[in-house]
N, C-alpha and C positions, 0 to 999 in steps of 0.2 A: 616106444612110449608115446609119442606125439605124431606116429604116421599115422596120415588118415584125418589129423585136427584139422578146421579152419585155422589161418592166420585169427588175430583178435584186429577186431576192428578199429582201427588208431586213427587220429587227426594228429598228423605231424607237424612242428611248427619251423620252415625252412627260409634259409636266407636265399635269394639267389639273385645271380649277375642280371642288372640293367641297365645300360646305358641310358637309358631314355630319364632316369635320378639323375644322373647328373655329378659332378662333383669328386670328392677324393675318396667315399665309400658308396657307388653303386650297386646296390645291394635294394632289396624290399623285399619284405616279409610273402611269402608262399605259403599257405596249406596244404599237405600234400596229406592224401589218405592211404590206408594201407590197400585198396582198388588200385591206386594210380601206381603202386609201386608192384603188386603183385598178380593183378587180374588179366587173364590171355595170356601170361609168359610163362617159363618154367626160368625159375632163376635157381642162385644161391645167395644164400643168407648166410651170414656171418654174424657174429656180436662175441663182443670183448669187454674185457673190464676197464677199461680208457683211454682217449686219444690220447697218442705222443708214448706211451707203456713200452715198456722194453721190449717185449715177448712180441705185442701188440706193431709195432712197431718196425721191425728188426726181421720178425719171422712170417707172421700170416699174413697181416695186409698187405707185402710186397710179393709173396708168396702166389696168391691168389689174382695181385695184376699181371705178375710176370706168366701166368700157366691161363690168362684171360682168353687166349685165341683158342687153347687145347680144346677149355670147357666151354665153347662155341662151335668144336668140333663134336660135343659130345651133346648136342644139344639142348645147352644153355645159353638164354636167352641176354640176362643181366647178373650181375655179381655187384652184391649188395652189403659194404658193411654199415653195422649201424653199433652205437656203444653209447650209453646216458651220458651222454654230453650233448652240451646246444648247438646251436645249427651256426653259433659262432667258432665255434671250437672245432670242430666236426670239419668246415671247411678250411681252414688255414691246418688244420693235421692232412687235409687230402691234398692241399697246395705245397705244404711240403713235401710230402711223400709224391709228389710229379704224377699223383693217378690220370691215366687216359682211362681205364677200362673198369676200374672198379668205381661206383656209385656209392657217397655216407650218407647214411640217415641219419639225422639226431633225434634219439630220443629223450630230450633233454627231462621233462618229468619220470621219466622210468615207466611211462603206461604201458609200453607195448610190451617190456621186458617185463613187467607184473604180470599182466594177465597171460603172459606164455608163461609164467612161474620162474621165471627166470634169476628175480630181482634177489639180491642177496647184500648183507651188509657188509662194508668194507672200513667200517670205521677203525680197524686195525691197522689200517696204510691212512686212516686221515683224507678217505675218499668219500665214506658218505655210501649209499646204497649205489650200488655200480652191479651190471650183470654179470653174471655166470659164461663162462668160455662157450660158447656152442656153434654150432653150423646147421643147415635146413638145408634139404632141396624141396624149394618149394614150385608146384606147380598149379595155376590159376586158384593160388590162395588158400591151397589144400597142403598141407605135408607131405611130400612123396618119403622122404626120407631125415633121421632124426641125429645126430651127432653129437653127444654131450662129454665131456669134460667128466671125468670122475674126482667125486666130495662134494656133491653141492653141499654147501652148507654157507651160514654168515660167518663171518671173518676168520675163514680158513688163511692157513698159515702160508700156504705156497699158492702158485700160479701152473694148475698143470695144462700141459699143451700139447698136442698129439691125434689126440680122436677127429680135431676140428681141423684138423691142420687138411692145405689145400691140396696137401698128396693122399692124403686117405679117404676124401673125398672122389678124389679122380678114379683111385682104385675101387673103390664105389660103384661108379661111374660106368668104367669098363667089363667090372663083375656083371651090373646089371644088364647091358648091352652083350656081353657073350651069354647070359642066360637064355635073351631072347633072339637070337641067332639060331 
């Protein structure tokens, strides 16, 4: 459905570490575009419906750091999750979760996940618009490959998980690499 797309071109609005602030919140505001996160690399992309989520939590994003060397072997670049939440949120769920390998984006107004079509209403969980489960392999900002969650819809009743998940990816992965063998 979406191989073959550009990414949508996003200004992301991120916190990151500096020492050079000072103080008991080193931190300053970054800009990051979706160039700086997906142009020259083949990554994966990941997106969830919220930091700290059980599924979210528990299964893909520990999922996805723990198999981060495999899909380095399989050459990928970066492993990217991102889920509408801000860049305050975004980093204390990656500090939690002890990521070395996995990279959050926050997409705290939901633009990136609008314009992939992504954005869906959650106001049945009292979340407010939150994305749709999905995965990408994306390579220099093109879609190589598309992974969606079955039922998009707004305030579906369950959380399904599987398609996006970081083993069906890899088998993905390996399928595509014995084709061209």
């Amino acid at each position: 459905m979406h191989a073959g797309i550009k990414v949508p071109a996003v200004t992301f609005k991120t916190r990151v570490r500096d020492e050079a602030v000072g103080g008991p919140n080193p931190f300053r505001w970054q800009d990051m575009t979706s160039d700086d996160y997906f142009a020259n690399k083949r990554v994966i992309l990941f997106s969830l419906p919220g930091a700290f989520t059980p599924t979210c939590s528990t299964y893909q994003l520990p999922g996805f750091e723990k198999m981060a060397a495999e899909f380095g072997d399989m050459g990928i670049d970066a492993i990217y999750c991102m889920s509408v939440n801000d860049s305050f949120v975004m980093n204390k769920w990656a500090e939690s979760q002890n990521l070395e390998n996995v990279s959050v984006i926050p997409d705290g107004s939901g633009e990136f996940t609008r314009k992939i079509g992504m954005l869906v209403a959650k106001d049945n969980l009292g979340f407010g618009d939150r994305s749709w489960r999905y995965a990408a392999i994306v390579n220099n900002g093109v879609i190589e490959a598309w992974f969606e969650e079955p039922g998009l819809e707004d305030n579906h009743g369950e959380d399904p998980y599987g398609v996006s998940s970081p083993e069906n990816l890899m088998d993905h992965l390996k399928a595509s690499k014995a084709e061209v063998a």
